[in-house]
Each structure stands twice: as C-alpha cells, then as structure tokens.
NUZA-69556 format. One record per residue (C-alpha): residue number from 1; z, y, x. Coordinates in nm, 2 decimals, padded with zeros to 4 digits, always signed. Example, Ala and Ser with C-alpha at 12.3 -4.5 7.8 and 13.67 -1.06 7.14 Angstrom:
2
[1; [+00.78; -00.45; +01.23]]
[2; [+00.71; -00.11; +01.37]]
This chain:
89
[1; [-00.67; +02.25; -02.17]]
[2; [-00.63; +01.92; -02.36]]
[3; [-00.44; +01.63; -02.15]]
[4; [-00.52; +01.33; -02.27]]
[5; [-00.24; +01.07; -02.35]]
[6; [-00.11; +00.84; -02.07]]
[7; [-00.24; +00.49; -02.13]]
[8; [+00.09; +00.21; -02.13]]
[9; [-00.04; +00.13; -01.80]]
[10; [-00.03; +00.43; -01.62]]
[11; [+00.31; +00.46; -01.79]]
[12; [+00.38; +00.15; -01.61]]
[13; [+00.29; +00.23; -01.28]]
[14; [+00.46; +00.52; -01.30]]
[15; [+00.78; +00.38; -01.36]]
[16; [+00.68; +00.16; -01.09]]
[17; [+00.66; +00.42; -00.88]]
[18; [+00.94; +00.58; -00.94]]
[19; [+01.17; +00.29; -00.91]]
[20; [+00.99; +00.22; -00.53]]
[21; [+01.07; +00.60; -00.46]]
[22; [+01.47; +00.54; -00.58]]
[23; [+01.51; +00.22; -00.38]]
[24; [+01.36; +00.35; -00.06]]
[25; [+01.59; +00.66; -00.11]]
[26; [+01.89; +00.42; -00.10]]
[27; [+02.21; +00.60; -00.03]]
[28; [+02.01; +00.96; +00.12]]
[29; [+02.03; +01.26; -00.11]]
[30; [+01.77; +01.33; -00.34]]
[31; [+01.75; +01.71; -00.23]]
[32; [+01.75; +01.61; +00.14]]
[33; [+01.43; +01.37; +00.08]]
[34; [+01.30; +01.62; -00.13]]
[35; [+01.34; +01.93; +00.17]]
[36; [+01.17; +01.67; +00.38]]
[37; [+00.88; +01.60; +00.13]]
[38; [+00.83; +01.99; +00.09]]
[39; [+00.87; +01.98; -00.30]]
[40; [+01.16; +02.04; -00.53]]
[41; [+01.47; +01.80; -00.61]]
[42; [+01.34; +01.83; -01.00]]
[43; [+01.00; +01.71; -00.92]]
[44; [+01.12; +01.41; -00.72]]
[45; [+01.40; +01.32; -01.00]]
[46; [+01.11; +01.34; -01.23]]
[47; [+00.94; +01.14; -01.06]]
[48; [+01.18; +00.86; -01.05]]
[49; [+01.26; +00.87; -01.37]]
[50; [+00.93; +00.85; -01.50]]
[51; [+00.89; +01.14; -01.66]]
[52; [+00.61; +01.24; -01.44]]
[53; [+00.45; +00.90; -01.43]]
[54; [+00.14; +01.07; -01.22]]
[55; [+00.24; +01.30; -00.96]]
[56; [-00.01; +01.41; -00.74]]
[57; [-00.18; +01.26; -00.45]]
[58; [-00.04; +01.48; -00.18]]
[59; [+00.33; +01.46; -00.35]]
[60; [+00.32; +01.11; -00.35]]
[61; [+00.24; +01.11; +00.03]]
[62; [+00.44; +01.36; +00.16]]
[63; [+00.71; +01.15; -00.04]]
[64; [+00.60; +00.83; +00.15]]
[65; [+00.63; +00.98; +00.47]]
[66; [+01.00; +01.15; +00.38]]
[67; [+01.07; +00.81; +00.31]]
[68; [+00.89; +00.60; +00.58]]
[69; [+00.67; +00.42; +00.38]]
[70; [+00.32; +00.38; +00.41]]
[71; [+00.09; +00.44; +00.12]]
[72; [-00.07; +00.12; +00.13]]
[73; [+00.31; -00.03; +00.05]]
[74; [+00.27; +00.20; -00.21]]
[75; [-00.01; +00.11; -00.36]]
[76; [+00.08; -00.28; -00.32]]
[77; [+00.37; -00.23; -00.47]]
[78; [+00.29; +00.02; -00.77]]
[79; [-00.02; -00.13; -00.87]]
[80; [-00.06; -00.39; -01.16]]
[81; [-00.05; -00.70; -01.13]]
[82; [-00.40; -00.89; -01.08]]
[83; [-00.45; -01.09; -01.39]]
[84; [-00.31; -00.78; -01.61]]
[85; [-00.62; -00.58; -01.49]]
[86; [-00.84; -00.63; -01.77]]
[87; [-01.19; -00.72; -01.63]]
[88; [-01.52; -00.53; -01.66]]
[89; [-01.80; -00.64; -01.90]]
C-alpha cells in the first residue's frame, strides 16, 4: 500500500501538534507521559518532533488525557488558522 504524500498543511498541523504536546509536557518526563498515554516514549518523541505529523485518533487522546488537556483545546489549538483554509467552490 501506496501512502500518499502529506500535504504542507497537514505538515503544519502536525508540527502544531507536536509543539502543544511538548509545552503541555513541561518539565514531566517524556517516558512517564508516555506510560500514562499507554504508547511508547518513541512514538510520543515522534510525535513532537513532527516526524509523525498524523498520529492516530486514539494516540492523540489518550495523549490529551496523560496530559490533561481536552481535545477540543486540541483541535483549537492545532487547527489552521481561519482565513488560511482555502474555501470550497
């Protein structure tokens, strides 16, 4: 199976992501919020550093709830910015 290419604004948004993710972790140990999340220290450190700029659903939420955030913070906070969505038509 093929994946197709991320597009730059799903790069974005994952670097987005990732930086929320390293800010909310503040001074806690990656491998402690990691435990906590139920996924690996690699995967999370990946995931902040953008190099996996679209982690899956229940990652991200089980990271959201390690960290106490809720995903609609997430999602307010990750997503682009209104007048860089391009519009429909």
């Amino acid at each position: 199976m093929v994946r197709t290419p991320l597009t730059p604004e799903e790069r974005l948004r994952g670097e987005r992501l990732g930086r929320l993710l390293r800010e909310a972790r503040g001074s806690r140990s990656m491998v402690d919020i990691a435990r906590n999340a139920g996924i690996s220290a690699e995967t999370l450190r990946k995931i902040e550093t953008g190099r996996a700029p679209t982690p899956a659903f229940f990652t991200v939420a089980a990271l959201a709830g390690a960290l106490g955030l809720s995903m609609d913070e997430l999602l307010l906070r990750c997503a682009p910015e209104p007048d860089a969505v391009p519009l429909a038509g």
